[in-house]
C-alpha positions as a Markdown table, in Angstrom:
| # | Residue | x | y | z |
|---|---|---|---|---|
| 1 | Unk | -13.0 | 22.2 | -10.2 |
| 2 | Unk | -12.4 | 22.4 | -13.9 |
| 3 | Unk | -12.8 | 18.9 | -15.3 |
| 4 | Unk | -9.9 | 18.9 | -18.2 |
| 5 | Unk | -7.8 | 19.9 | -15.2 |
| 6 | Unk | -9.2 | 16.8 | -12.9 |
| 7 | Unk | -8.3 | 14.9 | -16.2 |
| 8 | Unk | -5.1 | 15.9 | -16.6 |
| 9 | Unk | -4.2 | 15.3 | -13.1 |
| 10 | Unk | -5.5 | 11.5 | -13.5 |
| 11 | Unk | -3.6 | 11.0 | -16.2 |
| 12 | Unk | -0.5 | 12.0 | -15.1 |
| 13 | Unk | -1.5 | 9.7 | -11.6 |
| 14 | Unk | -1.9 | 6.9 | -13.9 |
| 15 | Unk | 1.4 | 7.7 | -15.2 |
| 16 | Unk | 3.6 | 7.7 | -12.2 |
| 17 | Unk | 1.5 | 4.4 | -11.0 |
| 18 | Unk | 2.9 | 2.7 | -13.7 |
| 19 | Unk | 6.5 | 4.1 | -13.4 |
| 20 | Unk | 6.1 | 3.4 | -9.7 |
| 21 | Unk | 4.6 | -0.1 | -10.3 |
| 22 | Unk | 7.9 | -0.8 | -12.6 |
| 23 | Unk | 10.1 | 0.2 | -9.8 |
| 24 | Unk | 8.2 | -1.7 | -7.1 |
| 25 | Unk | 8.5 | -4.9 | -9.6 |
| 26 | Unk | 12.0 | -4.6 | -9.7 |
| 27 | Unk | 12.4 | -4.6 | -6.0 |
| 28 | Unk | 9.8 | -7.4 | -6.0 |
| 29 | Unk | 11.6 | -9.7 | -8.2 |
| 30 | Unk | 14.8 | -9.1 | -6.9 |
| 31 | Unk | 14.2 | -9.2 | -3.1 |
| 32 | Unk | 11.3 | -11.0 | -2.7 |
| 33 | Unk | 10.8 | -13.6 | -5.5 |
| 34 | Unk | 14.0 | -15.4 | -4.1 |
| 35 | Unk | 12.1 | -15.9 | -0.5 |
| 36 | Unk | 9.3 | -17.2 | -1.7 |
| 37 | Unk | 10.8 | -19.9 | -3.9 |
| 38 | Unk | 12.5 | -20.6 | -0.6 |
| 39 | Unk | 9.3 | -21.2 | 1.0 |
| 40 | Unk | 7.8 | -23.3 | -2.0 |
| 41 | Unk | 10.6 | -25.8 | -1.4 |
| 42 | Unk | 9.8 | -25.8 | 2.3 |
| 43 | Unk | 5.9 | -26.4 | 1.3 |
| 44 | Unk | 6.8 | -29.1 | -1.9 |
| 45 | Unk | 9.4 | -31.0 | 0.9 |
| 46 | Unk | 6.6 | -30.6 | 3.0 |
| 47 | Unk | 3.8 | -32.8 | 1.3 |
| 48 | Unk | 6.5 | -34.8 | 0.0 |
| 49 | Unk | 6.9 | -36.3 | 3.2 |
| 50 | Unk | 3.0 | -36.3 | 4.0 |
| 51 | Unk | 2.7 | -38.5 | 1.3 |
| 52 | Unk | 5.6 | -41.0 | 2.1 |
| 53 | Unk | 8.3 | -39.9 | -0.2 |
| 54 | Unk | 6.2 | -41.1 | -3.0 |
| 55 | Unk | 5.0 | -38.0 | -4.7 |
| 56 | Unk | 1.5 | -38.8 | -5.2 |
| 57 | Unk | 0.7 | -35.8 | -3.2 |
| 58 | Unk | 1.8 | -33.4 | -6.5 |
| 59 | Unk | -0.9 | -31.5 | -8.4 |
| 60 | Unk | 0.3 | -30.3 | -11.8 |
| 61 | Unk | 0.9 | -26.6 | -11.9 |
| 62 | Unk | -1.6 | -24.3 | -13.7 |
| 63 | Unk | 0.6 | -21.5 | -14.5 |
| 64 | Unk | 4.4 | -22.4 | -14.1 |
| 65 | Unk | 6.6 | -20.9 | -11.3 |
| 66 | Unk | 8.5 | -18.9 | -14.0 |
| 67 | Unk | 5.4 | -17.3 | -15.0 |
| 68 | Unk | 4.2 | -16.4 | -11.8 |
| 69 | Unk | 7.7 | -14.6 | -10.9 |
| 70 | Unk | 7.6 | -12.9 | -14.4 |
| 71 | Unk | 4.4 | -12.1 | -16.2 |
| 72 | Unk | 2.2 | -12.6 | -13.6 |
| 73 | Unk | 4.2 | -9.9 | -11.2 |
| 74 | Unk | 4.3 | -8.0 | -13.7 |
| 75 | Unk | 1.1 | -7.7 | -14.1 |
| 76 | Unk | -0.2 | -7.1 | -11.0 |
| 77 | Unk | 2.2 | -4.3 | -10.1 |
| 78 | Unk | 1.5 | -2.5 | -12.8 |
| 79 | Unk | -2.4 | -2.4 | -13.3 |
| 80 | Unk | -2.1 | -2.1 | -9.3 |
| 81 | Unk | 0.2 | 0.9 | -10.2 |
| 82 | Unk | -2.7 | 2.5 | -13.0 |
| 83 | Unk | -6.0 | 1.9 | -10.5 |
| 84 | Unk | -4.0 | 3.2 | -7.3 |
| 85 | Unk | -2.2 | 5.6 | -9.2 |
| 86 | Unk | -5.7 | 7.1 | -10.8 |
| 87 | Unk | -7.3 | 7.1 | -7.1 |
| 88 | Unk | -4.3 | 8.9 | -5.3 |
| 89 | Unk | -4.6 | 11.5 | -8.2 |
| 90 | Unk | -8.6 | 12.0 | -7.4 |
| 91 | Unk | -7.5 | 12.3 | -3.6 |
| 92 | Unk | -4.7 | 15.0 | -4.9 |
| 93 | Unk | -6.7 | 16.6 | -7.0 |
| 94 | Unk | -9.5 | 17.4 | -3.7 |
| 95 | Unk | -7.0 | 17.8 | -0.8 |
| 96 | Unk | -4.5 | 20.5 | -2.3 |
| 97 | Unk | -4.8 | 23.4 | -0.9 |
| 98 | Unk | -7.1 | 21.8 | 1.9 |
| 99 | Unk | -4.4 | 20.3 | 4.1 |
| 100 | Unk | -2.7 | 22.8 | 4.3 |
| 101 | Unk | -0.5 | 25.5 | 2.9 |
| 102 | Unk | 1.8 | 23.2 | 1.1 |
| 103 | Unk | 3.1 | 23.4 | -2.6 |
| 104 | Unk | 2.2 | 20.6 | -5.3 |
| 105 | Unk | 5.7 | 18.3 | -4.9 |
| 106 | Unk | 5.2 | 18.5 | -0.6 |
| 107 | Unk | 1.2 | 17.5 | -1.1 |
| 108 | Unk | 2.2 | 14.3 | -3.7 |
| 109 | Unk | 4.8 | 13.3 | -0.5 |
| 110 | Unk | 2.0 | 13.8 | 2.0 |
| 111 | Unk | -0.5 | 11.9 | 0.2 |
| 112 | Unk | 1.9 | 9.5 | -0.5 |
| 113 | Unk | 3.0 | 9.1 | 2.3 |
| 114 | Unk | -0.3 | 8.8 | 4.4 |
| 115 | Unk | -1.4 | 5.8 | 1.6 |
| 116 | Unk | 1.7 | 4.0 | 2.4 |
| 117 | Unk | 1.0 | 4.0 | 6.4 |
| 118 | Unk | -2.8 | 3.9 | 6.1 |
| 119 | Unk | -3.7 | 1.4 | 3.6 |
| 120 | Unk | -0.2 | -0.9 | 3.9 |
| 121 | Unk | 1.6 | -0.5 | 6.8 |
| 122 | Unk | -1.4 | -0.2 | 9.7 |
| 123 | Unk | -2.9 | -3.5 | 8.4 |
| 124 | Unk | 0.9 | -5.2 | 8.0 |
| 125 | Unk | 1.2 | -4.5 | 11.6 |
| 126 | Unk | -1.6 | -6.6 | 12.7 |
| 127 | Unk | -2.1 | -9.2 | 9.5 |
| 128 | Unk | 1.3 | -9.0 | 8.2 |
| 129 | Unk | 1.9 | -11.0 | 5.2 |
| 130 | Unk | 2.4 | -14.6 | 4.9 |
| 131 | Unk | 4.9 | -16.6 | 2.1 |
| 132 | Unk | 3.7 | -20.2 | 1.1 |
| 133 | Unk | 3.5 | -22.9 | 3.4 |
| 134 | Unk | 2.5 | -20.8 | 6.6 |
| 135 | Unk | -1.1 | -20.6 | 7.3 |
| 136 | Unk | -3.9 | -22.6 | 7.5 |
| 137 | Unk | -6.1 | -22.8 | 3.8 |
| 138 | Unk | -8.6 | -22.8 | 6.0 |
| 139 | Unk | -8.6 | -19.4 | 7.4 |
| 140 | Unk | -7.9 | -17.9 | 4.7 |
| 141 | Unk | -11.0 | -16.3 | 3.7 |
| 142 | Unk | -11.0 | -14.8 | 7.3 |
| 143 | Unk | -7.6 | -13.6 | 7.2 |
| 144 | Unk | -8.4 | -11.9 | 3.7 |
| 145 | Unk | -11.7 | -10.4 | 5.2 |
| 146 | Unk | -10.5 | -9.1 | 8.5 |
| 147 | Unk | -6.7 | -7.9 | 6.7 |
| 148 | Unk | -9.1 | -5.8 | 4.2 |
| 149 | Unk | -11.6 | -4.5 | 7.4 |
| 150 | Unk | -8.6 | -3.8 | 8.8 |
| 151 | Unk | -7.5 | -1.0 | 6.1 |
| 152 | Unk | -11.0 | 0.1 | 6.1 |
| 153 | Unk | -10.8 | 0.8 | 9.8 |
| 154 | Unk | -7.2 | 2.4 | 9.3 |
| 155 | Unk | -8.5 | 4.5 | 6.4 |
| 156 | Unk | -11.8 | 5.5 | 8.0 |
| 157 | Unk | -9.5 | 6.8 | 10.8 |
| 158 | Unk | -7.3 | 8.4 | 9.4 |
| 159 | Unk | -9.9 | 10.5 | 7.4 |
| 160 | Unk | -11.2 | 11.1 | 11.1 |
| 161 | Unk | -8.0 | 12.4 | 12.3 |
| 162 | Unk | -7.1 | 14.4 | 9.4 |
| 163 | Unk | -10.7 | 16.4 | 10.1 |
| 164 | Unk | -10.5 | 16.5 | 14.0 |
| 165 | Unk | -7.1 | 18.2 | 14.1 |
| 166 | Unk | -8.6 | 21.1 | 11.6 |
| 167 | Unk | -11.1 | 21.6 | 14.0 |
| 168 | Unk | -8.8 | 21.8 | 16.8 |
| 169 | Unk | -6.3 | 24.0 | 15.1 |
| 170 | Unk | -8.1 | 27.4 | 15.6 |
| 171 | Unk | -7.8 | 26.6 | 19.4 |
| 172 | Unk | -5.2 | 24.4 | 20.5 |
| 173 | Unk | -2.9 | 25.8 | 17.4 |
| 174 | Unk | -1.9 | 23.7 | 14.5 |
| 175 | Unk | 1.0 | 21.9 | 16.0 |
| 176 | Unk | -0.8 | 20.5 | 19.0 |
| 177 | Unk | -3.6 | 19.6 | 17.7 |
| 178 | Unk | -1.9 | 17.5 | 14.9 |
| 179 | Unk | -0.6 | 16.1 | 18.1 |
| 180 | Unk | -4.2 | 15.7 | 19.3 |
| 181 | Unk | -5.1 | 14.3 | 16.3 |
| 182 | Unk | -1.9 | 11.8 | 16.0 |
| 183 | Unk | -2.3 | 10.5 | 18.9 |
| 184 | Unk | -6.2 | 9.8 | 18.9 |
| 185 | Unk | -5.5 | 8.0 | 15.5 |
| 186 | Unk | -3.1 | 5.7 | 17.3 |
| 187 | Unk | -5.4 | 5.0 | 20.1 |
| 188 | Unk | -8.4 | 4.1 | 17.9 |
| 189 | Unk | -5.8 | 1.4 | 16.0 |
| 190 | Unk | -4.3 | 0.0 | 18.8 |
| 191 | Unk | -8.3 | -0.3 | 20.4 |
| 192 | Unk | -8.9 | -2.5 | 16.7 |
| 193 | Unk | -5.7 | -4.5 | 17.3 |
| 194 | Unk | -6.7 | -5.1 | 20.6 |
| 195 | Unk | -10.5 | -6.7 | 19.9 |
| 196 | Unk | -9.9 | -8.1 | 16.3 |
| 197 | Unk | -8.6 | -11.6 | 16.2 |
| 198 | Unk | -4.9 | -12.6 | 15.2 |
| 199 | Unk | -3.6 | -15.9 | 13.9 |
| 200 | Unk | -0.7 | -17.6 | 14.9 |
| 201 | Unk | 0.0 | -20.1 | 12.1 |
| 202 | Unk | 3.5 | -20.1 | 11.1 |
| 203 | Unk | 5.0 | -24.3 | 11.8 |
| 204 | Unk | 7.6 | -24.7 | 14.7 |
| 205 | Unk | 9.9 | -25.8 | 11.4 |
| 206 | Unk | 9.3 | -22.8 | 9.5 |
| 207 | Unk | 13.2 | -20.8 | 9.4 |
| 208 | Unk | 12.4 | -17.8 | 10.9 |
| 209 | Unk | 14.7 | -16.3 | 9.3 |
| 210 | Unk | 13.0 | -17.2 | 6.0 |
| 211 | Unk | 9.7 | -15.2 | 7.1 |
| 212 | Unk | 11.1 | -11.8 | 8.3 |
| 213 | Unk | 13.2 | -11.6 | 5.1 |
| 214 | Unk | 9.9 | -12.5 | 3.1 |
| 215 | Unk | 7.7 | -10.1 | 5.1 |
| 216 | Unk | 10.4 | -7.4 | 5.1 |
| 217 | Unk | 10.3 | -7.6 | 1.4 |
| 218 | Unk | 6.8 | -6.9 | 1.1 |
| 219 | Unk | 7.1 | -4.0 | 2.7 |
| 220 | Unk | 10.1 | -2.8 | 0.6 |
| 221 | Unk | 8.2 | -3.1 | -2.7 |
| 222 | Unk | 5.5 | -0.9 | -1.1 |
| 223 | Unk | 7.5 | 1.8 | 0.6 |
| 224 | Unk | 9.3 | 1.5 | -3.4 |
| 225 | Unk | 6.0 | 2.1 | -4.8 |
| 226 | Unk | 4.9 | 4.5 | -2.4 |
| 227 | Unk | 8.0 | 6.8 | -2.0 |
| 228 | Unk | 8.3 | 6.3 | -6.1 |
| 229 | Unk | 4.8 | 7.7 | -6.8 |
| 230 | Unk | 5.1 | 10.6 | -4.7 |
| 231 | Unk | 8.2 | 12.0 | -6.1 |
| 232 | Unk | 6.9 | 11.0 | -9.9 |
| 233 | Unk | 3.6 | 12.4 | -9.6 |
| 234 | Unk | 5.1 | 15.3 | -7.1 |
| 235 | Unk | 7.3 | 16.7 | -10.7 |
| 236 | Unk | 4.3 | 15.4 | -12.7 |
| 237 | Unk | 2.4 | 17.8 | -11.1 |
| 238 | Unk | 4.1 | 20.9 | -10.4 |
| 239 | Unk | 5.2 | 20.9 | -14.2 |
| 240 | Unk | 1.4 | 21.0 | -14.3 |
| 241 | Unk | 0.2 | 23.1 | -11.8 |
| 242 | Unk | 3.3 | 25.6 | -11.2 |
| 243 | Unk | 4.9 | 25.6 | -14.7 |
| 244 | Unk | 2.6 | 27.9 | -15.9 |
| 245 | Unk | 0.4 | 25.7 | -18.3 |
| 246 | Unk | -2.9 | 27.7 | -18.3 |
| 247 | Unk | -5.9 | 28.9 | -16.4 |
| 248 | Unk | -7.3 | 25.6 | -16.3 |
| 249 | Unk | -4.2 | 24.1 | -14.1 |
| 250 | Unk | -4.9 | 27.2 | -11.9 |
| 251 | Unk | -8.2 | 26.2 | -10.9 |
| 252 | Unk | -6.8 | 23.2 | -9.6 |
| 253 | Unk | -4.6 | 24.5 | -7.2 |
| 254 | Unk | -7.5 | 26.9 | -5.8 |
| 255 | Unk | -10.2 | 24.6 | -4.1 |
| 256 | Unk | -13.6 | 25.0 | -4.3 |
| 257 | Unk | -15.8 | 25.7 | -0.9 |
């Protein structure tokens, strides 16, 4: 594979990350940032009262609240936006053409698509995501560990699948043994969630309420990202590859072996 092409294909992943990451950060501050302030004043009234109403419990902040919700989002999103948006365009640049007879705009979906359940939605599932003041400090290193095995395992698997049901195609047909495939990739996850360990640590006080609205937020600034990035990079890419722009952006759509 021609490398200027490879580059050009990163770059323009890089691009729709951050154009992604600014739309996911907009859904972030406006849907989720409100929650977790929530859950900061259940956590501040919290020690408040462990410590008698006197206060003595309260550590001065670091960074302030307001720079958290602003800069500090802001930041994240969008250097997450740049590394993830690089890696999905590596991952682009081998699978089209591999997965199947689809065009550059239905590949960027695809891939998209599969990140969003494979590395985010699988793991939520089993570790889904916790605002302040539920959970114990003192699991979190093993929650961390176990969340990220967990996307491993999902990942891992999903390549598995992805390369069982070409293999099965030529005899089963391609339809059933997606099927086949589908369903063994379900299987395997619902064996990990099964054996791995969960953790039930959310306080009988804790509003309900208050931690589906949180937890349905994160996952609405990832399927933003997500669903964002595949239709940026989708048009990214077929101005590239279909447009007409050289020999070079030919070689891309054409694998090698």
């Amino acid at each position: 594979m021609n490398s200027i092409s490879v580059r050009a294909l990163l770059v323009r992943g890089m691009i729709a990350g951050v154009i992604a990451g600014a739309l996911a950060l907009a859904v972030a501050y406006f849907l989720g940032e409100s929650q977790v302030d929530a859950a900061i004043a259940i956590e501040g009234a919290h020690s408040h009262a462990a410590h008698g109403g006197g206060g003595g419990g309260e550590e001065e902040e670091l960074v302030s609240r307001t720079m958290q919700a602003t800069g500090g989002l802001a930041t994240a999103l969008l250097v997450f936006g740049v590394a993830v948006g690089g890696i999905a365009a590596l991952v682009y640049a081998y699978a089209l053409g591999r997965i199947g007879n689809f065009g550059p705009r239905a590949t960027a979906a695809l891939i998209a698509g599969a990140a969003l359940l494979t590395v985010y939605v699988v793991p939520f599932l089993k570790y889904p995501a916790n605002p302040p003041a539920v959970g114990n400090p003192d699991t979190i290193g093993k929650r961390t560990t176990l969340f990220f095995l967990m996307v491993a395992l999902s990942l891992l698997l999903a390549v598995a699948a992805v390369i069982i049901g070409k293999r099965l195609a030529p005899a089963l047909g391609n339809w059933n043994a997606t099927i086949a495939a589908a369903a063994g990739f379900v299987l395997a996850i619902g064996l990990a969630y099964a054996f791995l360990p969960s953790f039930d640590e959310v306080g009988k006080d804790f509003p309900a309420s208050l931690l589906w609205k949180f937890r349905l937020s994160t996952l609405a600034v990832q399927t933003t990202f997500w669903a964002g990035f595949g239709l940026i990079f989708g048009y990214l890419t077929e101005r590239l590859l279909v447009s007409g722009n050289g020999a070079d952006a030919r070689r891309v759509a054409t694998p090698v072996g």
